[in-house]
FIKOLZA-1660 file (N, C-alpha, C; in steps of 0.1 Angstrom, whole numbers, plus 5000, padded with zeros to 4 digits):
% residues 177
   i   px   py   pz ch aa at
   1 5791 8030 2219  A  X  N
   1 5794 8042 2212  A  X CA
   1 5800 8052 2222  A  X  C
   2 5808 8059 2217  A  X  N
   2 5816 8073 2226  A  X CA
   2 5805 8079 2225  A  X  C
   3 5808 8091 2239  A  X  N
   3 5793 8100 2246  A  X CA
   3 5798 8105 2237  A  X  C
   4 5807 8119 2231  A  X  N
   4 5804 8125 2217  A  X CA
   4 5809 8121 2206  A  X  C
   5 5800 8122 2200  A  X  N
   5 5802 8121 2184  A  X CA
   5 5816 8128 2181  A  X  C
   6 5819 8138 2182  A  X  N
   6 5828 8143 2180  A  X CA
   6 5842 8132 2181  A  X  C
   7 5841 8125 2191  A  X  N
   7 5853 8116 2194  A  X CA
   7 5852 8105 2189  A  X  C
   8 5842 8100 2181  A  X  N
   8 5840 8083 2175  A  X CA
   8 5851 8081 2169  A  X  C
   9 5857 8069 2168  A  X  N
   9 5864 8065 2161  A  X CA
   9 5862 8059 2150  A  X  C
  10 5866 8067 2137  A  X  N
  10 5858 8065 2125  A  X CA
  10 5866 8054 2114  A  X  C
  11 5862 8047 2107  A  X  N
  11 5874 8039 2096  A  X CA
  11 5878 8048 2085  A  X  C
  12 5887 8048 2085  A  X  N
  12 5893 8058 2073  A  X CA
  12 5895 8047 2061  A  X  C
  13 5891 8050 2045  A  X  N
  13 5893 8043 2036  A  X CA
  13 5903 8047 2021  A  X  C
  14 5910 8044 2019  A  X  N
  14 5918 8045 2006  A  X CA
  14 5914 8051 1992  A  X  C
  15 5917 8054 1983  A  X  N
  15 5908 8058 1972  A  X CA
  15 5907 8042 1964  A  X  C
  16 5909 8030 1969  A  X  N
  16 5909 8019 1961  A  X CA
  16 5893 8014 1968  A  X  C
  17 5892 8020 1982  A  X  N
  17 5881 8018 1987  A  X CA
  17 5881 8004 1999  A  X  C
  18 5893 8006 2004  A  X  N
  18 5900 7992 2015  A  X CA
  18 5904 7999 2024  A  X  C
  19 5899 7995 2039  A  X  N
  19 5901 8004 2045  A  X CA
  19 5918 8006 2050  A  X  C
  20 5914 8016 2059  A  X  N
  20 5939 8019 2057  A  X CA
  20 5937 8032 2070  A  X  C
  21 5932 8027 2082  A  X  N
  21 5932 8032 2093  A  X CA
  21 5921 8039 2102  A  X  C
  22 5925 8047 2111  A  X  N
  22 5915 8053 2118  A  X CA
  22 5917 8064 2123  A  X  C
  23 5907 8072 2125  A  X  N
  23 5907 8086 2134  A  X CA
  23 5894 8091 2136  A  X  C
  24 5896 8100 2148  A  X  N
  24 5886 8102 2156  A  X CA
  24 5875 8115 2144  A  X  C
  25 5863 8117 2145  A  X  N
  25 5852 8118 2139  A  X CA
  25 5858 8135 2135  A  X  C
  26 5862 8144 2147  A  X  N
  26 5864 8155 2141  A  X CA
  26 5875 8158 2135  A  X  C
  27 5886 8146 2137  A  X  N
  27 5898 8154 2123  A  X CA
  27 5895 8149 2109  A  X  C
  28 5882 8136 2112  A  X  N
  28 5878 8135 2094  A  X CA
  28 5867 8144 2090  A  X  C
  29 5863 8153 2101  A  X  N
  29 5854 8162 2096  A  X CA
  29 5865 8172 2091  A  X  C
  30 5872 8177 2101  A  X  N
  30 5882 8189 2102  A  X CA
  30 5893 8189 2092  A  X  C
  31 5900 8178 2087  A  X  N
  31 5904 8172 2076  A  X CA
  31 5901 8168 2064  A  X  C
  32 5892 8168 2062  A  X  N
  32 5882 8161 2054  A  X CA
  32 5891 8145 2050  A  X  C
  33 5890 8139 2058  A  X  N
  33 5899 8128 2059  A  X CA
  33 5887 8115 2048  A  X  C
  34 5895 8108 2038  A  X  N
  34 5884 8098 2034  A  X CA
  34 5882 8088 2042  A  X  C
  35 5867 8084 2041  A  X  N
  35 5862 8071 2048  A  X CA
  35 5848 8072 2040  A  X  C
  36 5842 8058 2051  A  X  N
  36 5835 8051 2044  A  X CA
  36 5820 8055 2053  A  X  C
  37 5809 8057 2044  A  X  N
  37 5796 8058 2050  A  X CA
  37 5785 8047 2043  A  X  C
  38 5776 8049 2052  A  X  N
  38 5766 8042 2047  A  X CA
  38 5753 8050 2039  A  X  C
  39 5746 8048 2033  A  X  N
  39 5733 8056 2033  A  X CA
  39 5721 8045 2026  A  X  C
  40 5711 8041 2036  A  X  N
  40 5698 8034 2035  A  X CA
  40 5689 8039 2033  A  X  C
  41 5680 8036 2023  A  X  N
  41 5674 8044 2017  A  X CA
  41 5659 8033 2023  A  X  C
  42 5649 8041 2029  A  X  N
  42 5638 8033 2036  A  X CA
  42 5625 8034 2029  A  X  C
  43 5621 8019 2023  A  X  N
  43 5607 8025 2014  A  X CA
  43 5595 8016 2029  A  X  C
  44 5585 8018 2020  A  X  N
  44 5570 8011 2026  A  X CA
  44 5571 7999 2014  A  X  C
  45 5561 7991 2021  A  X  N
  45 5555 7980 2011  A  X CA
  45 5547 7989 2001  A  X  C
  46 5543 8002 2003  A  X  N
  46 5534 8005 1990  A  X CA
  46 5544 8012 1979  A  X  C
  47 5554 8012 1981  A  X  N
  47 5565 8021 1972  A  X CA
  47 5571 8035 1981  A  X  C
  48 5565 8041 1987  A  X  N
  48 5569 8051 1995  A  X CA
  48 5582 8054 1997  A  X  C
  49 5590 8064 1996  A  X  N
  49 5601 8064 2004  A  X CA
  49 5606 8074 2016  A  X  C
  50 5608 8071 2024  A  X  N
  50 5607 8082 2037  A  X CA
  50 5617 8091 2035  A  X  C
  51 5616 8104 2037  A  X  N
  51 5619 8117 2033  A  X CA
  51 5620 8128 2046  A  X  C
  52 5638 8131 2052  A  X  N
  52 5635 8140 2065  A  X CA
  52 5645 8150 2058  A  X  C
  53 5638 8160 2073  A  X  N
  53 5651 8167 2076  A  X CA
  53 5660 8170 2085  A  X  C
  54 5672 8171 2082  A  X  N
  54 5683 8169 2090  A  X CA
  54 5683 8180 2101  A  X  C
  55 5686 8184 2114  A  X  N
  55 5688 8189 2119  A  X CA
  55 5693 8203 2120  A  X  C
  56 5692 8213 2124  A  X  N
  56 5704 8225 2122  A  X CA
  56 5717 8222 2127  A  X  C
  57 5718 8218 2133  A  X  N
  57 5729 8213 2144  A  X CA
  57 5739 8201 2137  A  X  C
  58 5732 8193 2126  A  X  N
  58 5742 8187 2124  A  X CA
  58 5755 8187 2115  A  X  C
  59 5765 8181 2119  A  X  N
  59 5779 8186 2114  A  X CA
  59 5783 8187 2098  A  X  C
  60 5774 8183 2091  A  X  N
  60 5772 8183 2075  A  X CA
  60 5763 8185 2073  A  X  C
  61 5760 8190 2067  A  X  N
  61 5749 8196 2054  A  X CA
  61 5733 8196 2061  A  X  C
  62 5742 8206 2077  A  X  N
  62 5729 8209 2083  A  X CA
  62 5713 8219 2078  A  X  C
  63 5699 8210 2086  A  X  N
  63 5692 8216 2078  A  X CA
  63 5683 8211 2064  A  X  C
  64 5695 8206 2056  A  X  N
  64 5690 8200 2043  A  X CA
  64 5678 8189 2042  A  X  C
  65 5676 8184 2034  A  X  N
  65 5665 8171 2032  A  X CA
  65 5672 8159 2030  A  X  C
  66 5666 8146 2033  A  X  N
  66 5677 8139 2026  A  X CA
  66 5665 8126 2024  A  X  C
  67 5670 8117 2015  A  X  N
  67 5662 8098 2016  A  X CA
  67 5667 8093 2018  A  X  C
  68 5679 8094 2026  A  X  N
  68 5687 8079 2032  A  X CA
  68 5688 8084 2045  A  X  C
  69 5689 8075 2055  A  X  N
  69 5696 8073 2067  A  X CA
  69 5709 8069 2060  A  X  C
  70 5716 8071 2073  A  X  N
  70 5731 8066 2077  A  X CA
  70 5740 8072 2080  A  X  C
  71 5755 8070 2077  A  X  N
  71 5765 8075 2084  A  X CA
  71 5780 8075 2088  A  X  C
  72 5790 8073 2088  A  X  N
  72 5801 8070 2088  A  X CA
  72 5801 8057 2097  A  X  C
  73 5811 8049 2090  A  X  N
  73 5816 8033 2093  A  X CA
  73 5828 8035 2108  A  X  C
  74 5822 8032 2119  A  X  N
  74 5830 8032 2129  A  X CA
  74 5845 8024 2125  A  X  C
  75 5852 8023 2136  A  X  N
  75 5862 8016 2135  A  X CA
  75 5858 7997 2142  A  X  C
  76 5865 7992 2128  A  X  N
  76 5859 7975 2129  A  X CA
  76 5851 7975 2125  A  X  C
  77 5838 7978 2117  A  X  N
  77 5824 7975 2119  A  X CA
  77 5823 7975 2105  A  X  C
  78 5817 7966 2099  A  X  N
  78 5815 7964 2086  A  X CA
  78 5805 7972 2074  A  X  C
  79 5805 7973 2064  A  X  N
  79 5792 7985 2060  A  X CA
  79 5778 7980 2065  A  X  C
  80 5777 7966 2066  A  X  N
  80 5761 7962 2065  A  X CA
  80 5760 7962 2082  A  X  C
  81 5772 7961 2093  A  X  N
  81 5771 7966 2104  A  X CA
  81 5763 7983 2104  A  X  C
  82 5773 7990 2098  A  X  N
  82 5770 8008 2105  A  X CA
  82 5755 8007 2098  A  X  C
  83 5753 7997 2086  A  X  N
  83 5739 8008 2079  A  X CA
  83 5726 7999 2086  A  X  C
  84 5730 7991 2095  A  X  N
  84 5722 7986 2108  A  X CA
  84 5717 7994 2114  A  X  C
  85 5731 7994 2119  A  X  N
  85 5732 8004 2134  A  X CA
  85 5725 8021 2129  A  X  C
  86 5727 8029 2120  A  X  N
  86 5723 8037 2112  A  X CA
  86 5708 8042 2114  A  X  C
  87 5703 8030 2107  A  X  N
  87 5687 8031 2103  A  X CA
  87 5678 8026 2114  A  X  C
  88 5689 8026 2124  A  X  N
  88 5680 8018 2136  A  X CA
  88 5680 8030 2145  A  X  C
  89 5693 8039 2147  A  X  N
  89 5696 8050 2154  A  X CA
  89 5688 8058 2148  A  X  C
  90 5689 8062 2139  A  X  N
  90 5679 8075 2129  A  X CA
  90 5662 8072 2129  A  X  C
  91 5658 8061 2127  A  X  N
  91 5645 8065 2122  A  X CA
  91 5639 8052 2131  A  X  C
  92 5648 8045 2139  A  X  N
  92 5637 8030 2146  A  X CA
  92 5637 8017 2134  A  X  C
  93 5647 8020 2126  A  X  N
  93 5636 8006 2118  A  X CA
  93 5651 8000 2119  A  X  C
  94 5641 7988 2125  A  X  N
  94 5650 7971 2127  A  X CA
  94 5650 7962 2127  A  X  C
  95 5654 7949 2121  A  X  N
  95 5651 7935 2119  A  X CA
  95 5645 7936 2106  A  X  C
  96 5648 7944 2095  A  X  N
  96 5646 7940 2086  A  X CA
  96 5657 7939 2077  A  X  C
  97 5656 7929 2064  A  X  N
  97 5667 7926 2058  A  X CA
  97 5673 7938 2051  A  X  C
  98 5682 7942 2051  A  X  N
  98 5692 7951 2041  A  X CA
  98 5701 7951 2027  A  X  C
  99 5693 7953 2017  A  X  N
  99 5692 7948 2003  A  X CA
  99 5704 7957 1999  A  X  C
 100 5716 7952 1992  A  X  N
 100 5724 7958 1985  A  X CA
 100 5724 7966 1975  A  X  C
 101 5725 7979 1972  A  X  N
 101 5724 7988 1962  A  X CA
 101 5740 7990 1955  A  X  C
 102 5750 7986 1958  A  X  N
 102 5763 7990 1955  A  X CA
 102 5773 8000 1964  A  X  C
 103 5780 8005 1955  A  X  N
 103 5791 8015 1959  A  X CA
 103 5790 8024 1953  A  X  C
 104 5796 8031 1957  A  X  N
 104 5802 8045 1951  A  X CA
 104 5808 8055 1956  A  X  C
 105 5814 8066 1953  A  X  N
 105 5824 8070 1958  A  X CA
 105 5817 8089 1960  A  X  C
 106 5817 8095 1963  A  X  N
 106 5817 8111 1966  A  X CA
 106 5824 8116 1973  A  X  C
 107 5829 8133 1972  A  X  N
 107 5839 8142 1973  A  X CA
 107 5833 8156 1971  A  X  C
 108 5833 8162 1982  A  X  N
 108 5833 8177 1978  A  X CA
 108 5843 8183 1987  A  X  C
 109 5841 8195 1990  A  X  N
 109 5848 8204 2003  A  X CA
 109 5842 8200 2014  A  X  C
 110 5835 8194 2020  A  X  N
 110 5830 8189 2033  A  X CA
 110 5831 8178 2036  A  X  C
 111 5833 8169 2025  A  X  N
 111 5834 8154 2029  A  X CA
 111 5840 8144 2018  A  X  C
 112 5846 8135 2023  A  X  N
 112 5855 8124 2010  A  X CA
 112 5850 8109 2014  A  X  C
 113 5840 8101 2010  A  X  N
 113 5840 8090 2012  A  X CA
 113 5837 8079 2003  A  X  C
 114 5835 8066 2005  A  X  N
 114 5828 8059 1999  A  X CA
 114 5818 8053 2006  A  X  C
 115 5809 8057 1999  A  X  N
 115 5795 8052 2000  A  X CA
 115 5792 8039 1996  A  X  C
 116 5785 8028 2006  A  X  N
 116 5778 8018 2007  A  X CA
 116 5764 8017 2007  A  X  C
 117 5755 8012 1996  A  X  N
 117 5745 8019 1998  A  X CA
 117 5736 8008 1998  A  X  C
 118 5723 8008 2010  A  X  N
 118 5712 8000 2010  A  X CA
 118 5699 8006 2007  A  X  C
 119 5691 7992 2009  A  X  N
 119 5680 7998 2007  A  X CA
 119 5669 7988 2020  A  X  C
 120 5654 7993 2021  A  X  N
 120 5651 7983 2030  A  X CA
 120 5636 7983 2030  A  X  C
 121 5623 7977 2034  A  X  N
 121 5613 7977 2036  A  X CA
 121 5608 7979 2051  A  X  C
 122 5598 7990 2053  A  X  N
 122 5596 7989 2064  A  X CA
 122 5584 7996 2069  A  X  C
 123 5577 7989 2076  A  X  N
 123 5559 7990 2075  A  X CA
 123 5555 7995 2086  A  X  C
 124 5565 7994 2096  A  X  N
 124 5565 8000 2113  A  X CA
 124 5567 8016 2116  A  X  C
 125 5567 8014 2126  A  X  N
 125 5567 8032 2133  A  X CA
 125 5581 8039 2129  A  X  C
 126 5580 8050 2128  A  X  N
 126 5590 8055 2122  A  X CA
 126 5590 8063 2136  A  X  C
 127 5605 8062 2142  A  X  N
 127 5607 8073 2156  A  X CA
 127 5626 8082 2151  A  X  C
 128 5620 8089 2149  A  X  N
 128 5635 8101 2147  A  X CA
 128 5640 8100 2157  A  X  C
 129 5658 8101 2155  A  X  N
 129 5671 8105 2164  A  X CA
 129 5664 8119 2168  A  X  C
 130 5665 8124 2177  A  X  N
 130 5661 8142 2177  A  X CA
 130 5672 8148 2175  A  X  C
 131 5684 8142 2176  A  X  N
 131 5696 8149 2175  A  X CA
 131 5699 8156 2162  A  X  C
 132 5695 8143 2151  A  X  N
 132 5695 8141 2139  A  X CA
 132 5685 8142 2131  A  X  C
 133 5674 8142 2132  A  X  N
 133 5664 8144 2125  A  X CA
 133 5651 8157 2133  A  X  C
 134 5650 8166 2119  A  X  N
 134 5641 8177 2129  A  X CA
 134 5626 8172 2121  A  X  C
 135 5624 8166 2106  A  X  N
 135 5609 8164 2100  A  X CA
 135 5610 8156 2092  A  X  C
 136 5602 8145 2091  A  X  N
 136 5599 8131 2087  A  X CA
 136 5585 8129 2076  A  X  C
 137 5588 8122 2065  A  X  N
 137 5574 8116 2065  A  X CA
 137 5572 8106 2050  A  X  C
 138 5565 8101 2050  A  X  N
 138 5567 8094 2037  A  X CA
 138 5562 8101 2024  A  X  C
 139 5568 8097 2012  A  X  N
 139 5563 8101 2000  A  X CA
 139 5564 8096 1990  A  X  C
 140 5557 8095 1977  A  X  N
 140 5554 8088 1966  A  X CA
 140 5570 8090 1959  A  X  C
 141 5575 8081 1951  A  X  N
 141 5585 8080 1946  A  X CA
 141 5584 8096 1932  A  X  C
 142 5573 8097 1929  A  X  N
 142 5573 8111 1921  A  X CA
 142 5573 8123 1931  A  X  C
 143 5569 8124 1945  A  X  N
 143 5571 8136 1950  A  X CA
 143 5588 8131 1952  A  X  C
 144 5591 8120 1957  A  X  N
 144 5605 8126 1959  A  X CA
 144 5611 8132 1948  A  X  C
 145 5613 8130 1939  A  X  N
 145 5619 8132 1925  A  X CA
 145 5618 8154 1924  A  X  C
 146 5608 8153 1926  A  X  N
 146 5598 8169 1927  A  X CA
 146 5605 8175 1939  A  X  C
 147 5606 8167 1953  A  X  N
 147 5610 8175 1964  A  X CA
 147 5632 8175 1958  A  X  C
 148 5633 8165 1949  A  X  N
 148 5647 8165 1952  A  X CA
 148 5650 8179 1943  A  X  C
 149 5641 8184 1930  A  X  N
 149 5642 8189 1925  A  X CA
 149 5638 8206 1929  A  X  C
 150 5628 8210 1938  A  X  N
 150 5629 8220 1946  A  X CA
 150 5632 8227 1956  A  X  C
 151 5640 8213 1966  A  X  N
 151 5643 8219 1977  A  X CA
 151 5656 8213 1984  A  X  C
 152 5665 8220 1993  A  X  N
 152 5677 8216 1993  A  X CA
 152 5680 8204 1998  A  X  C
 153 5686 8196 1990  A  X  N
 153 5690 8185 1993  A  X CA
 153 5702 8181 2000  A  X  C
 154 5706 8172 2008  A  X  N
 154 5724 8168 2008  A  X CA
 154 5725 8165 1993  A  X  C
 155 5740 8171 1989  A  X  N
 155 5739 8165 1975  A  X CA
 155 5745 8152 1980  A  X  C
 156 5754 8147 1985  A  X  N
 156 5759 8135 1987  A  X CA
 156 5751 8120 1983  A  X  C
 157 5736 8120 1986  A  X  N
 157 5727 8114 1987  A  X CA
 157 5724 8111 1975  A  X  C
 158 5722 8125 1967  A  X  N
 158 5713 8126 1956  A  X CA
 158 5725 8123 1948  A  X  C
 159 5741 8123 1947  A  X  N
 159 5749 8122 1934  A  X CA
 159 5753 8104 1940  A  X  C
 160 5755 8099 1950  A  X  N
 160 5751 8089 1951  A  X CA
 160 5744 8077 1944  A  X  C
 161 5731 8086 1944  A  X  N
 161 5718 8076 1944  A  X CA
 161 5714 8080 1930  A  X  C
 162 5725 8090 1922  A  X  N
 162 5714 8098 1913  A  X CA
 162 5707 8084 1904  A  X  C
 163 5714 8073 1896  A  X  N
 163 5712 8063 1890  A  X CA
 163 5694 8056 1898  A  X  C
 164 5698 8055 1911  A  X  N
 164 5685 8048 1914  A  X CA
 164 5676 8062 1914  A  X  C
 165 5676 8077 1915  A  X  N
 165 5667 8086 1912  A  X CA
 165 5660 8087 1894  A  X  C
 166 5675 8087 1890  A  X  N
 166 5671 8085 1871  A  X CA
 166 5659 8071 1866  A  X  C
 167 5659 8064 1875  A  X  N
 167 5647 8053 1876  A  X CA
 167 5636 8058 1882  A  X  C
 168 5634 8064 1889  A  X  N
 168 5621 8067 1896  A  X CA
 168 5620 8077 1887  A  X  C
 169 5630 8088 1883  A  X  N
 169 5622 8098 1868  A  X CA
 169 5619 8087 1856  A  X  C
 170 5626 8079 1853  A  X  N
 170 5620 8069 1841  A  X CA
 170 5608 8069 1846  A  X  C
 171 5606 8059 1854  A  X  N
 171 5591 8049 1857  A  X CA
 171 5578 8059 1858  A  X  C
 172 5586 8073 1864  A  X  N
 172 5570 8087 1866  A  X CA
 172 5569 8089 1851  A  X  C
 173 5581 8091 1842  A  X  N
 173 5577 8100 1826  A  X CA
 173 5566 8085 1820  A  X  C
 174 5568 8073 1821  A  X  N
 174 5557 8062 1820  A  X CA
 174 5547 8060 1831  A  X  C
 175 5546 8066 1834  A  X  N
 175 5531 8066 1850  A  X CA
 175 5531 8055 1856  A  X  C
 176 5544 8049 1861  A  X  N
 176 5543 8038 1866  A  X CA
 176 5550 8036 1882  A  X  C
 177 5552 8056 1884  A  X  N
 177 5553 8055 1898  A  X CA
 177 5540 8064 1904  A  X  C
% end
């Protein structure tokens, strides 16, 4: 990896969703240039899903909450590469298998990408990026639903994922989370 982030060389992707070049991390921030990210969403064997917060410092939606790890797709590296590398950088969890959730696409004024999205099981120590993460911890699939709904979230995550959120509100309105 380049010492800063600022200079990674990121994959830039098409609106068909194939990738179609590269550039370094701050003219797709500074641009809002499209590409491709990942975001892993990390439960426990008991249902839990781990729940941080992002940093002040970092270059998007510093500060906020989020339930996924991950991150933009370097250059060369495949989605189920970065959301590896991702959830390994961010939170320690590794060697476990990485279950497909789909695609999808998001766009605001700070960012244009498509999202690849996983999911994963993990029963081990959870150790934060410090760079990237300032507070950690697990929670029942009804507090997240409750925390997404009181407190600030990346929306990227949440309009992402809203479909697998709209299940965790099904399964709580039936007490089956």
């Amino acid at each position: 990896m380049d010492s800063d982030p600022a200079d990674e060389t990121v994959a830039l992707f098409d609106d068909a969703g194939a990738p179609c070049g590269t550039a370094p991390r701050h003219r797709v921030r500074s641009e809002n240039l499209r590409h491709a990210a990942t975001a892993v969403v990390v439960r426990n064997s008991v249902g839990e899903v781990y729940v941080h917060r992002r940093t002040d410092t970092k270059d998007v939606y510093p500060g906020r909450y989020d339930f996924c790890a991950g991150g933009v797709l370097h250059a060369g590296e495949s989605p189920l590469q970065s959301a590896r590398r991702e959830v390994a950088e961010e939170l320690g969890v590794e060697g476990v298998p990485l279950l497909r959730l789909g695609e999808r696409d998001y766009a605001d004024a700070h960012t244009r990408y498509r999202a690849f999205l996983f999911t994963c099981t993990w029963d081990g120590p959870v150790r934060w990026q410090p760079e990237e993460i300032a507070w950690g911890r697990w929670v029942s699939p009804r507090r997240l639903v409750e925390m997404v709904d009181e407190l600030a979230f990346v929306p990227d995550s949440v309009a992402v994922l809203d479909r697998w959120l709209d299940a965790l509100r099904a399964a709580g309105s039936r007490g089956a989370v």
